[in-house]
Every structure is written in C-alpha cells, then in structure tokens.
C-alpha positions as CSV (number, residue, x, y, z in Angstrom):
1,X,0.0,0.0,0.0
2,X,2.0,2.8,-1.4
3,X,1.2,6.6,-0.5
4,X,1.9,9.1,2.4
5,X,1.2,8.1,6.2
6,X,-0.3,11.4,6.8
7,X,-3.1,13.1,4.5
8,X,-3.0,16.7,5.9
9,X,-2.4,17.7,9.7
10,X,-2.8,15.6,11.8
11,X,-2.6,16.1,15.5
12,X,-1.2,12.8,17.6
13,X,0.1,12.0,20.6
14,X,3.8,9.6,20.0
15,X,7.3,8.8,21.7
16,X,10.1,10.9,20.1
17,X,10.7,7.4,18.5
18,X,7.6,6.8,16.9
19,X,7.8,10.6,15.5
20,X,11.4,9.6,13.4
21,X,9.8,7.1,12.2
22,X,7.1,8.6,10.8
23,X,8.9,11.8,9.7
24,X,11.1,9.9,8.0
25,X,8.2,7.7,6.1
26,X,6.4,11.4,5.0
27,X,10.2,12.8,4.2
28,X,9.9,9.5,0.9
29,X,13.2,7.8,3.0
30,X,13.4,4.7,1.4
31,X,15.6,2.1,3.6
32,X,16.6,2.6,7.3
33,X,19.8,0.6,8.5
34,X,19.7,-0.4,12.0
35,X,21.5,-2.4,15.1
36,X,19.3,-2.1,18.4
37,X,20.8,-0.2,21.3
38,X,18.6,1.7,23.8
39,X,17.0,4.3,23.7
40,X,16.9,4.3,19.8
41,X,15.3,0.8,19.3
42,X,12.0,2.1,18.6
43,X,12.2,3.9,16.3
44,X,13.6,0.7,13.9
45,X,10.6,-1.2,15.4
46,X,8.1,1.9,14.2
47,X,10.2,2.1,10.8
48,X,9.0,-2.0,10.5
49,X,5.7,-1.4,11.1
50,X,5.4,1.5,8.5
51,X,7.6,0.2,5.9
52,X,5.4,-2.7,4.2
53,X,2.6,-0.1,4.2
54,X,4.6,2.3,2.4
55,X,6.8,-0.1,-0.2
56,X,9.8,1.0,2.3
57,X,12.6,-1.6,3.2
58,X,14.6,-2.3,6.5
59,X,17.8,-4.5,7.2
60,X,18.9,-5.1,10.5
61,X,22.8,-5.2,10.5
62,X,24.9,-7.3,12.9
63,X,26.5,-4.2,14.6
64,X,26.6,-0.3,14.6
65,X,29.9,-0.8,12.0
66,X,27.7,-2.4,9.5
67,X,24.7,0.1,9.9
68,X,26.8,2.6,9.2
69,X,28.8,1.3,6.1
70,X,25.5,-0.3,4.8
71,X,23.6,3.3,4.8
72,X,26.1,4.7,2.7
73,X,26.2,1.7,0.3
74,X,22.3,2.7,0.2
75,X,22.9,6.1,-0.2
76,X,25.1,5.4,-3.4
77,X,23.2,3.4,-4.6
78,X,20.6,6.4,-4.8
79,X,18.2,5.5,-2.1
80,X,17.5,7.8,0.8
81,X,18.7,5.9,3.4
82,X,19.5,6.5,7.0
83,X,20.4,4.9,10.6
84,X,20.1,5.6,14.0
85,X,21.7,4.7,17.3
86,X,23.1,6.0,20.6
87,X,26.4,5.9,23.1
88,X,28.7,3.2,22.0
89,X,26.7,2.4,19.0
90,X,27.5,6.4,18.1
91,X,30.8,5.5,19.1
92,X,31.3,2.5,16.4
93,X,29.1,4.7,13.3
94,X,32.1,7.3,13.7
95,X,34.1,5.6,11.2
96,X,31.7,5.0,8.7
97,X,30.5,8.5,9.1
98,X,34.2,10.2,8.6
99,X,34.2,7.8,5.6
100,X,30.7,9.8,4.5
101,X,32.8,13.2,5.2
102,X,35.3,12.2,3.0
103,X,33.0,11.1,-0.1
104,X,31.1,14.1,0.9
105,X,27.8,11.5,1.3
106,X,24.1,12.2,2.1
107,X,23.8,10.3,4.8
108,X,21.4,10.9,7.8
109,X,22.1,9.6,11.1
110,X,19.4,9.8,14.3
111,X,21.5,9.6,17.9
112,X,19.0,9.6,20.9
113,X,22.1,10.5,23.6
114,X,22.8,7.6,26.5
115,X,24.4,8.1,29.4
116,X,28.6,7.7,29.2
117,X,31.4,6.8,29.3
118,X,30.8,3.8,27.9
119,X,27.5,1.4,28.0
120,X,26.8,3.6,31.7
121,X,23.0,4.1,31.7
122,X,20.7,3.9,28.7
123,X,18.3,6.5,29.8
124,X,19.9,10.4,29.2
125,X,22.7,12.5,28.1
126,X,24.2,15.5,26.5
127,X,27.6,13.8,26.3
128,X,27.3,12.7,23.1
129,X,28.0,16.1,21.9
130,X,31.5,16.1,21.0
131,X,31.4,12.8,19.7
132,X,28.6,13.4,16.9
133,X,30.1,17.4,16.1
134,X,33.9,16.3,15.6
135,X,33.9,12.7,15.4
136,X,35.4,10.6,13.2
137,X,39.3,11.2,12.1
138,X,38.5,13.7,10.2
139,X,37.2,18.1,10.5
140,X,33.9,17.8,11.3
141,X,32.7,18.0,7.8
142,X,29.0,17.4,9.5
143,X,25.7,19.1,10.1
144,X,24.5,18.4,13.6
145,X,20.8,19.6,14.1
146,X,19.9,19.4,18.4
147,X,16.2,19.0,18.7
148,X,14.2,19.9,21.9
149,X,11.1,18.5,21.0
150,X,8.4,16.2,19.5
151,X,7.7,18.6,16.9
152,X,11.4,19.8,16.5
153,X,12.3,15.7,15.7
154,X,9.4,15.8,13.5
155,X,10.4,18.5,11.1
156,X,13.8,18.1,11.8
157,X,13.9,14.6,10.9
158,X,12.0,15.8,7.6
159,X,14.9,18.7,7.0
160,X,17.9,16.4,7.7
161,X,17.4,14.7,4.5
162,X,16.9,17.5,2.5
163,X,20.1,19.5,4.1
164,X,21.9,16.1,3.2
165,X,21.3,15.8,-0.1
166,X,20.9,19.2,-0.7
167,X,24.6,20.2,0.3
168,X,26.3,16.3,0.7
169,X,27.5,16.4,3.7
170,X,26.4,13.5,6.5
171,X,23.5,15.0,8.6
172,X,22.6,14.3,12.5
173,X,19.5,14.5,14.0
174,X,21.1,14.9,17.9
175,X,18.5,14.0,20.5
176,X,18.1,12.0,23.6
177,X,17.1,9.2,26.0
178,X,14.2,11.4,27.3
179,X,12.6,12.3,23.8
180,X,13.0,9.1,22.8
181,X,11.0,7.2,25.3
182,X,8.4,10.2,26.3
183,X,5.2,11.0,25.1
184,X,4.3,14.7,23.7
185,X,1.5,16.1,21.6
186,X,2.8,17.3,17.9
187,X,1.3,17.9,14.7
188,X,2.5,15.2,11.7
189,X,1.9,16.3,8.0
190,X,3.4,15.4,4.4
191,X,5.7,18.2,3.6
192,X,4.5,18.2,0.7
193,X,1.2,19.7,1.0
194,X,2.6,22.3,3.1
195,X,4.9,23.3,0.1
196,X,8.2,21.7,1.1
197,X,10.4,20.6,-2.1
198,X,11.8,17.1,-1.6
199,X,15.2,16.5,-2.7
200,X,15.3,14.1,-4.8
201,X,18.0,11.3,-4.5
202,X,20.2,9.6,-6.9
203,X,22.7,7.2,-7.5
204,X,26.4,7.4,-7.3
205,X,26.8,4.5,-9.1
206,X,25.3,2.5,-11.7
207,X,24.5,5.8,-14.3
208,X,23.6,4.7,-17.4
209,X,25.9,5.5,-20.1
210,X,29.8,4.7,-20.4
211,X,32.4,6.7,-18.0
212,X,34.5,9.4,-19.8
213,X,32.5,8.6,-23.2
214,X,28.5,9.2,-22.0
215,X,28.9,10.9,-19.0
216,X,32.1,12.3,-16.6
217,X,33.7,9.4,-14.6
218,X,32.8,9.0,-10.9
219,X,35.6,9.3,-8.3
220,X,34.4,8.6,-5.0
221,X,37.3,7.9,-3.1
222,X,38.5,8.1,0.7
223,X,41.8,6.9,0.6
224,X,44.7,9.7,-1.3
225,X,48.2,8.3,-1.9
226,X,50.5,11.6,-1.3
227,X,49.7,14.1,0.9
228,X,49.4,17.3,-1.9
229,X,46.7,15.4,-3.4
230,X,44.5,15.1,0.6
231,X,45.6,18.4,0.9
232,X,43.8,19.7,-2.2
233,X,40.6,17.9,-2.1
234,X,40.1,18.8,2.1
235,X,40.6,22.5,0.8
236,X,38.0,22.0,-1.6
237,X,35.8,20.6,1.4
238,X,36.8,23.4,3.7
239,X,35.6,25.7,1.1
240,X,32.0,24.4,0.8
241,X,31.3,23.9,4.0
242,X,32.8,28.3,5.0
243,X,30.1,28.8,1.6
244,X,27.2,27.2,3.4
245,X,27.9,27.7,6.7
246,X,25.6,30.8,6.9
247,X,22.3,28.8,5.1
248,X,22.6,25.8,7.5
249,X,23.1,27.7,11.0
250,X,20.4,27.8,13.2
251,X,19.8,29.2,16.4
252,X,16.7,30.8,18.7
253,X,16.8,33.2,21.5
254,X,14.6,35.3,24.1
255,X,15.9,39.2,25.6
256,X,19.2,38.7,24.6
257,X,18.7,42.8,23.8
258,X,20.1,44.0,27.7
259,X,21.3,41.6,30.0
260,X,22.7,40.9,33.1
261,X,22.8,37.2,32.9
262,X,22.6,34.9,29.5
263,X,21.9,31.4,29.8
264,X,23.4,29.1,26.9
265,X,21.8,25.5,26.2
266,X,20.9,22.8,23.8
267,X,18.5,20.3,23.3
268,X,15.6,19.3,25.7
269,X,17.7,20.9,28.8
270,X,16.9,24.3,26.7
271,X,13.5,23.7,27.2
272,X,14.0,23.9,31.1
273,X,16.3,27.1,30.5
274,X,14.1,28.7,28.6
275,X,11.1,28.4,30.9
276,X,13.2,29.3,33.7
277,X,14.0,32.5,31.5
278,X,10.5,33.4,30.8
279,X,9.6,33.0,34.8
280,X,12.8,35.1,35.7
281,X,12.2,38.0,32.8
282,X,8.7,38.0,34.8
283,X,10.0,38.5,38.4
284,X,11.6,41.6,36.0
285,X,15.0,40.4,36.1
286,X,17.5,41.0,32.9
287,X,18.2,37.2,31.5
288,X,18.7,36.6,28.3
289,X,18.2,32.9,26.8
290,X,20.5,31.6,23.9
291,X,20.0,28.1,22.1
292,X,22.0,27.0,19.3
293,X,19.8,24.6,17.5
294,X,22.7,23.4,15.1
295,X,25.7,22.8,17.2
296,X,27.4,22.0,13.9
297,X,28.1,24.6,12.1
298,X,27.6,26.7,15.4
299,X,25.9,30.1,14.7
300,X,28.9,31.9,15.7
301,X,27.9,35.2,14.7
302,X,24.8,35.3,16.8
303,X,26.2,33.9,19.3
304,X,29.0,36.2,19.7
305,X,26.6,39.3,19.1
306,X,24.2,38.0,22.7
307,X,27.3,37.5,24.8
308,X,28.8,40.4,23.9
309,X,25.3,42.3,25.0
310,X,25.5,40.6,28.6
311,X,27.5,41.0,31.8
312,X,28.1,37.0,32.5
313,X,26.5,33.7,30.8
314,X,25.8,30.5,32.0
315,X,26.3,27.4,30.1
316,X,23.5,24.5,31.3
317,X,24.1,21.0,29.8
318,X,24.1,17.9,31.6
319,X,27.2,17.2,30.3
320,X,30.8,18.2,32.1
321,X,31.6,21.0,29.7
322,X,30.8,19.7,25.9
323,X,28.6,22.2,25.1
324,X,30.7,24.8,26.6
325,X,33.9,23.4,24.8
326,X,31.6,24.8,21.4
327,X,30.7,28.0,23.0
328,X,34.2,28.8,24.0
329,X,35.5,28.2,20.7
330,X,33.0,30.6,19.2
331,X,33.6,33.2,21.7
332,X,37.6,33.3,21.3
333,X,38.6,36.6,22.0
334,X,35.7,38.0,24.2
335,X,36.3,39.3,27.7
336,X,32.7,38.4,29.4
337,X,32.5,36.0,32.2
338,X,31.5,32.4,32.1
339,X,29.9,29.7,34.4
340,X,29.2,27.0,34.2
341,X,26.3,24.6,35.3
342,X,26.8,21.1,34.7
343,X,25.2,17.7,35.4
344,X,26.4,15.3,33.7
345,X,24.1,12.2,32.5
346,X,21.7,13.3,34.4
347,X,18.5,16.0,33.9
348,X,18.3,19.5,34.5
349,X,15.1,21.0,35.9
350,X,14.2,24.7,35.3
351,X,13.7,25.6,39.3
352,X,17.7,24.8,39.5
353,X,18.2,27.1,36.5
354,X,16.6,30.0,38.3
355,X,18.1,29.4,41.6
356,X,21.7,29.4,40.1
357,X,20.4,32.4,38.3
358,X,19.2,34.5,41.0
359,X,22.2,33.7,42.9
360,X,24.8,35.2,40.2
361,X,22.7,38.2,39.6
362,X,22.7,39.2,43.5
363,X,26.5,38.3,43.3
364,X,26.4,41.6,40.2
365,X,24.9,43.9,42.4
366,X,26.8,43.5,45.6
C-alpha cells in the first residue's frame, strides 16, 4: 500500500521514537539501517511497522559498524537511506560517518544521547555532543541539528534529508534518552502539501551510459596516496562547507537585547532554560536565553553578538563541559565572564536554573 502516512495535519500524541519514524516515512526515505541499542530501538521497530505499508525496506545489521557502512552503500546506490543509534553504538558509526565526510555522502544519522562513558546508563545525556560534532578522524565536515522537541524531531527529521542531499555532507539529527522514550502532543503532516520541495535522490553509481564517453567518470574515493593530493581535495571541502555555513546555521533566542545574565543551552535541557527565563524576565530580572539549535556549524555570529550584550552567561548542559567546549570556541577573544552549570548524565530542571540564576545576579549587584 504505497502513499503518504499522513493526509494533511494531523494532531497525535507519539514517543520521540515513533515521531522519526514517521517523519522519515512522510520525508519518501526509502531504507533505514539499523542495530538495536537503547534508547533508539523504537524507532527501527516503528520504521518495521510503516515500511510494508509504504513499499519501504529495513535491514537489521549485525552491529553499529555495519549500519553505518551499509547506509552509505544505500545512499550510493541512490536511495534515501539513514540509521540511528546512541552511546557506544554512536561510538562505532564514527568511522563509517568520517568515511561519508570524505566522499562528501548524504547520509542521515538519528542519535538519541545515552548516558557515558561507555554502556553507563541507557536513559539520558548530553555527552554525546563532541562525539557526533567532531567525530570521526576527520574536520567535522557534519551538520549536527539538536532538537528539543516532538515537533522539533518531526520537522527536523524531515529537514535532515533535504540538508543532506541538498549540500552532501552527512546529517545528524542529535536527541536524547528522554525524547525518545516520552510521550508529547505534535502535529505530523506530508511536507508536501505544506509546500516543502523534496530533494530528490540519486545514485552514485550505476549511471547509465559509459564513464568518460557518455557521462564524466565517478571518483568517490576516501583513501589519497600523497599528501598534496589530501591536501587539495580537504581545501576544496573546507571551502564548501565556510560557503554554506551561513544557510545551515540555526539558532533561537529570548531578551538577549540588555542583560545581566545569559543562559546558553541545547537540546531538551533548553527547554527547562528557557522556561526558567520566561519566569525570571517576569520577576523583572534581565536574562537573556540563547540556544544554538545546530551545534554544527555553530551560529557563531549570533552567538558572539548575545554575549557580547551581557555582563556574565551561563552554560547548562548535563554534560561536564561539551557544550561549553563549542561555546568557547566561538567566543575566542571575548572578555565576558563564564559559568558553568553542569550535570552530567543526568536532567536539569528549570527551578535549578533559576536558583543558580538568581544567585549570580545578586553576586552583580553587591
């Protein structure tokens, strides 16, 4: 039964997990790769349950390795393919990914963030941050999208695979344990009868015609014999990504106009940051609330322009200092005051926000 799993709008009530799937059935993917690890297993047991309706296909690899290798073998072979996993799972896809960095490859990966170092708990993180921004042997030659919520993984998970094959560079979708596994209300509709262009894939390999006689010959290689010849083709990569840096960055923010205090955070522990900055901009205190919602390519610009606005800022992840690694690389040079807030592994609720933020505004004024 071919067609679209959603006529219209359509207001439900799913798991983050069930939402990927779906998003990726009404985005026309065609094949999702996948080795189960908690919390990402749903969403390859939603993708099942979809695919026969939909003439979509599934393999289940023997390992993370595989899944990753395997989605770009799909993804050359002009399907819109993708994977998803978390922790050590995200650990083992880093190879195949740099791989997709070097052949500059469409692929788009889902990560729903464990708890680490290694297999630790398979509820919640941020500290896979790092890992899916720079990982791989390579420069980061990545697009790394850090969703907050249901509806965020829906038309995120939509956008990842047009980004990817729009500018061929390997997308992330960067979520978590607790958007996996939790229930929200969102709205699920085919992009297409909102107005949203598919990209279309197609193959690598397999073009009709004869190489060098029909058509120009194919070189998709990531292995260079001399070091000149690496050097010239990263250039080339370095390049693209400085000329599309601007179009992917994303970001959102509240009174970061006149501050005293700006808080800095991604992903669902924005959430609680930025209701704690709504409650606190009530009380009629000056915070200011920053999210990058790409954390790769960072939105430097804006990022620099808030924290130059601001007395102090305070980075909240519940991670020990990933996100801030980011932020202090995009603020290099800039004389304001950082401090940090950090739990690593472990959830962030907006009443500790506002405490830690009351206390460093009465520190200002005394």
């Amino acid at each position: 039964m071919a067609g679209v799993p959603v006529p219209g709008d359509k207001r439900v009530f799913m798991t983050g997990n069930e939402v990927v799937a779906y998003a990726a059935v009404a985005a026309r993917a065609d094949i999702m790769y996948g080795y189960p690890i908690t919390p990402q297993n749903e969403v390859m047991h939603y993708w099942t349950r979809l695919a026969p309706k939909y003439e979509k296909r599934f393999l289940q690899t023997e390992d993370e390795l595989s899944a990753g290798f395997t989605t770009i073998g799909g993804v050359m072979a002009g399907r819109k393919a993708f994977t998803a996993t978390a922790g050590p799972g995200n650990v083992l896809m880093q190879e195949p990914m740099a791989m997709a960095e070097m052949m500059r490859l469409p692929v788009v990966v889902v990560i729903m963030q464990r708890g680490g170092p290694s297999t630790a708990t398979v509820i919640y993180s941020q500290q896979e941050v790092i890992l899916t921004t720079f990982g791989g042997n390579g420069e980061g030659f990545r697009i790394v999208y850090s969703t907050a919520t249901h509806q965020e993984l829906y038309d995120y998970t939509i956008k990842a695979f047009n980004t990817a094959w729009r500018y061929r560079f390997p997308v992330f979708l960067l979520a978590d344990g607790y958007q996996a596994k939790m229930r929200e209300p969102l709205t699920i509709y085919d992009p297409l009868e909102r107005g949203i262009e598919l990209i279309a894939p197609e193959a690598y390999l397999g073009r009709p015609g004869t190489p060098g006689v029909d058509r120009p010959p194919g070189h998709f290689r990531n292995t260079y014999s001399t070091e000149e010849e690496l050097y010239e083709v990263l250039q080339g990569h370095v390049r693209e990504y400085e000329r599309i840096w601007r179009e992917v960055e994303e970001y959102e923010s509240l009174g970061t106009e006149d501050t005293d205090l700006l808080i800095i955070a991604h992903g669902v522990v924005a959430r609680a940051a930025k209701q704690a900055v709504e409650y606190l901009r009530g009380e009629g205190l000056k915070v200011g609330y920053f999210r990058p919602v790409t954390l790769r390519p960072m939105p430097v610009d804006a990022l620099r322009e808030a924290v130059s606005r601001t007395k102090r800022f305070m980075v909240v992840e519940s991670a020990y200092g990933q996100l801030s690694k980011l932020v202090r690389d995009a603020l290099y040079g800039l004389a304001v005051e950082m401090v940090p807030l950090y739990k690593p592994g472990v959830g962030v609720t907006p009443e500790e926000i506002m405490a830690r933020s009351r206390e460093l505004i009465v520190k200002g004024e005394s």
